[in-house]
N, C-alpha and C positions, 0 to 999 in steps of 0.2 A: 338055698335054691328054691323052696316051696314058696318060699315068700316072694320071690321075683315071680313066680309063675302067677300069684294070685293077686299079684299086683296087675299082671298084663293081663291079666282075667278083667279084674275091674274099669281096669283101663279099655278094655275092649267094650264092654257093656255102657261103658260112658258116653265113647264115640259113635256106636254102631248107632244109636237112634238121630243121633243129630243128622248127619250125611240127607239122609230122604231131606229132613227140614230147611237144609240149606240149598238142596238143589230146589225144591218149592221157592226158598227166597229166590233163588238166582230166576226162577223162572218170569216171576209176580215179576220182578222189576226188568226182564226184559220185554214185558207185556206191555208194562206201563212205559216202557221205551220208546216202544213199536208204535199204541197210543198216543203221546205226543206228534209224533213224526206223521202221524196221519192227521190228527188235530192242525195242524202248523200246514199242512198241502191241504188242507181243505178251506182252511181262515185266508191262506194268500191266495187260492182261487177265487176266493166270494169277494175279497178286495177288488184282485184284478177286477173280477165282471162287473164287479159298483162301479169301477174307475172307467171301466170302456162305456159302459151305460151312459153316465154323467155325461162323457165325451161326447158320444155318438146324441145325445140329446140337445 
């Protein structure tokens, strides 16, 4: 029975640091998400307004 406990001991001390790290990953890459998707709405406006330019010229 000591030995199950000091396993979930370790087991616990193994897990408990990772958690914070992963929610940091989970965050970085919905940032870099978020970034694309503004990059991508900002490229196809400056297109459109080249393409109305060109036209209206």
């Amino acid at each position: 029975m000591n030995m199950k406990q000091d396993t979930q001991q370790a087991h616990d001390t193994e897990t408990g640091p990772l958690r914070p790290r992963r929610r940091v990953a989970k965050q970085v890459l919905e940032r870099g998400e978020r970034l694309r998707q503004r990059a991508g709405v900002i490229i196809g406006l400056s297109l459109g307004l080249v393409a109305l330019l060109t036209i209206l010229e």
